[in-house]
N, C-alpha and C positions, 0 to 999 in steps of 0.2 A: 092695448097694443094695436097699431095700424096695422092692417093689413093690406096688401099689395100686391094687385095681378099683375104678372110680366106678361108682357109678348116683347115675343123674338123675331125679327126681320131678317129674315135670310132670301133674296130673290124678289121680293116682293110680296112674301108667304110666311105666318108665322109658325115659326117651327122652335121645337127644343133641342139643343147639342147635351151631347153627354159631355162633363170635364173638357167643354170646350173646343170639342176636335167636328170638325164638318162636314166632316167625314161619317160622323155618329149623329147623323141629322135622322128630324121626325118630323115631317109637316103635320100640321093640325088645320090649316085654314090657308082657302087660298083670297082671304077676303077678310084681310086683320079689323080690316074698320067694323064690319060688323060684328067681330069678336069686342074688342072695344066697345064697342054702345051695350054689350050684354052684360061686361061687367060693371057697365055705371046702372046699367035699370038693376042688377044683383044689388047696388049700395057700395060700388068701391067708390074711395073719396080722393085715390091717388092709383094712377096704370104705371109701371114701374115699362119702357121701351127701350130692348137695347138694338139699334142697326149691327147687323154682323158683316154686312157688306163694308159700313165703314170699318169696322173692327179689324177687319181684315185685308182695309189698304184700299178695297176697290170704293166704285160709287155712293156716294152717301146718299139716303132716303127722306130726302127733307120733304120734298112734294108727298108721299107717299102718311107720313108723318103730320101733316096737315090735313091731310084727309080724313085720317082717323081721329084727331083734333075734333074737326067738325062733326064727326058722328058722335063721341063723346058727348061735347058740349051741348048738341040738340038736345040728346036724351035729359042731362043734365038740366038746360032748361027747362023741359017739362016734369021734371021731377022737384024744380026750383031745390035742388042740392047742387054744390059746388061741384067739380073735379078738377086736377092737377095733374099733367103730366110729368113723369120723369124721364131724360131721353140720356142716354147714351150709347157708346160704341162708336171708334176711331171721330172723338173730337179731340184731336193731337194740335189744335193750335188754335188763336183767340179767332178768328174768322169765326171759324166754325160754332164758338159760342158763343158768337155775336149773333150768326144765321140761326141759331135756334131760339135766340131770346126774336127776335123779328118775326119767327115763326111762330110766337107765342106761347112757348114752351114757359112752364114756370121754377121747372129744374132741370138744370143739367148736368150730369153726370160726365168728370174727367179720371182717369185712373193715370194713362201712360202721361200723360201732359203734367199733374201734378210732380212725379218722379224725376222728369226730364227737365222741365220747365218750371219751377217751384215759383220763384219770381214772379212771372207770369201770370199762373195760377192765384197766387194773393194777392192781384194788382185788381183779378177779375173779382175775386170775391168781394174785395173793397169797393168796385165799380160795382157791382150787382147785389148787394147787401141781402144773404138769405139762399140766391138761387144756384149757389152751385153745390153740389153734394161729392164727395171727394171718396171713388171707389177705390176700396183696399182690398185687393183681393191677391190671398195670400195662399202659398205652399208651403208647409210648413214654417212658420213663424215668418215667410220674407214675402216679401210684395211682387208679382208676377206682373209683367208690362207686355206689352204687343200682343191683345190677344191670349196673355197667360203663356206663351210661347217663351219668355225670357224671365228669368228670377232677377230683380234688383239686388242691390249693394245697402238696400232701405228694410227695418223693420219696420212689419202690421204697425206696433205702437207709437214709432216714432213717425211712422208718417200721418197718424191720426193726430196723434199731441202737435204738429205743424200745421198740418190743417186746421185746427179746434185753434190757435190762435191766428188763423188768417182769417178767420170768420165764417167757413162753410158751413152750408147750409144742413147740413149731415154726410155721417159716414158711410158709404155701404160695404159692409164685410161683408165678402166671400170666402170661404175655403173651397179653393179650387176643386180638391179632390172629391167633394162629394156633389158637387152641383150636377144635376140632371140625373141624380144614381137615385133620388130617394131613399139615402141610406141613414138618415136624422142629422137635424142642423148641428152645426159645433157650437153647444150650448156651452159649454165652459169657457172657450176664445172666446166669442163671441161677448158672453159674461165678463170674460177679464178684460177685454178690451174695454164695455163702458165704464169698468171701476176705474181704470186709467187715464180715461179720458175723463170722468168727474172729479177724478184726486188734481190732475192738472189744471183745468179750468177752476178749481177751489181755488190755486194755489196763485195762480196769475190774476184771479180775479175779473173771470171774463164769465159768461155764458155759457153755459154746457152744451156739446154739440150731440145728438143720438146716433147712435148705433145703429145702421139697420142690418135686422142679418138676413141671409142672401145663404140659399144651395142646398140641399140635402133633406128639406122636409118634404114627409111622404105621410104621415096623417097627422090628425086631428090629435094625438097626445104628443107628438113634435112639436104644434103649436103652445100647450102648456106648459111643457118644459124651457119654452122663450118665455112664456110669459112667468114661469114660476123665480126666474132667477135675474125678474127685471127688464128684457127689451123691449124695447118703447115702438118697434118696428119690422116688420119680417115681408120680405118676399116672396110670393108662392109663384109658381110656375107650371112643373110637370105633374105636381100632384094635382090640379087643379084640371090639367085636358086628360089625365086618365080617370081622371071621376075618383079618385079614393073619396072625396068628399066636395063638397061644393061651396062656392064663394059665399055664399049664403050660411054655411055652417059654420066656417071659417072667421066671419065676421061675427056671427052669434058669441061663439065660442070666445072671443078677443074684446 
């Protein structure tokens, strides 16, 4: 199972939201990039980046985002190990994942843009074979847009089974309700969602897309109960700056 450090950009500062309100902010760092280069000398192979500035409508952190780029990759080179970044938050139209492929990003992350924009969305995955990863992040069974602020008219699973045949790069689930609580991942969703996305890609005859799950792990037997029922991908975040355990166990463990 991958595992996968977030940082969060809020202001210029990585911070964690509770359930996505900004109100329920935690800075950790006022100097993301050196957060970054710690978790590639720890052995992460992928930094999971969400901008909440853009997320939330105001200025997007593309300079700021390259900065930590650079730190990254140094480290990476002298480690001669790869790394990957994943970026999202408020990329609401192709510009914006034009500017981040330019930036050198090698995933980017759309959530409200696939919902609104589907079209759109599969023109880019066809244009960029692989790099876009399609976030579904959902309240109770339906897919949350702007921010988690609005419920779509769209299910988790059908807006995975869409994506999985436009070609994306991967899925990231979220359930909203437990990200940043530490309260354990939704291993069952989470679970049913890749059996559904594997029974449909059987079915059309295409490539199976992963599942990454996203929200609510707070230790080290969180992470086995992903890995016991099959995901191929997890995101860590607030367990990781309260120290329950370390990127370094994390990755043993996976």
């Amino acid at each position: 199972m991958l595992v996968i450090p977030a940082v969060d950009l809020l202001g210029g500062k990585a911070v964690r939201l509770a359930e996505g309100d900004r109100e329920r902010v935690t800075v950790y760092s006022e100097q993301p990039w050196e957060l970054t280069a710690e978790f590639v000398r720890a052995g992460a192979q992928r930094i999971h980046v969400v901008d909440l500035d853009g997320a939330f409508g105001e200025a997007r952190q593309v300079e700021l985002i390259r900065r930590m780029l650079d730190a990254a990759r140094e480290v990476a080179s002298l480690r001669d190990t790869p790394v990957e970044f994943e970026v999202g938050g408020g990329v609401r139209d192709v510009g914006a994942i034009e500017a981040l492929i330019e930036a050198g990003v090698e995933k980017i992350v759309v959530g409200t843009l696939a919902v609104r924009e589907p079209k759109a969305v599969e023109a880019a995955c066809k244009r960029h074979p692989g790099k876009l990863v399609v976030a579904i992040d959902a309240r109770d069974g339906m897919v949350a847009v702007d921010g988690w602020r609005e419920l779509s008219s769209i299910s988790a699973a059908e807006l995975g089974r869409e994506a999985a045949t436009w070609g994306a790069g991967g899925l990231l689930y979220t359930d909203v309700a437990r990200d940043g609580l530490q309260v354990g991942p939704a291993v069952e969703s989470t679970a049913a969602l890749q059996t559904q996305i594997d029974q449909h890609c059987e079915a059309e005859n295409i490539e199976s897309v992963d599942v990454i799950a996203s929200g609510g792990v707070g230790t080290l037997a969180d992470l086995d109960a992903l890995a016991s029922v099959g995901i191929r991908a997890v995101v860590l975040g607030r367990a990781l700056y309260e120290r329950n355990f370390t990127l370094e166990e994390a990755l043993s463990r996976c």
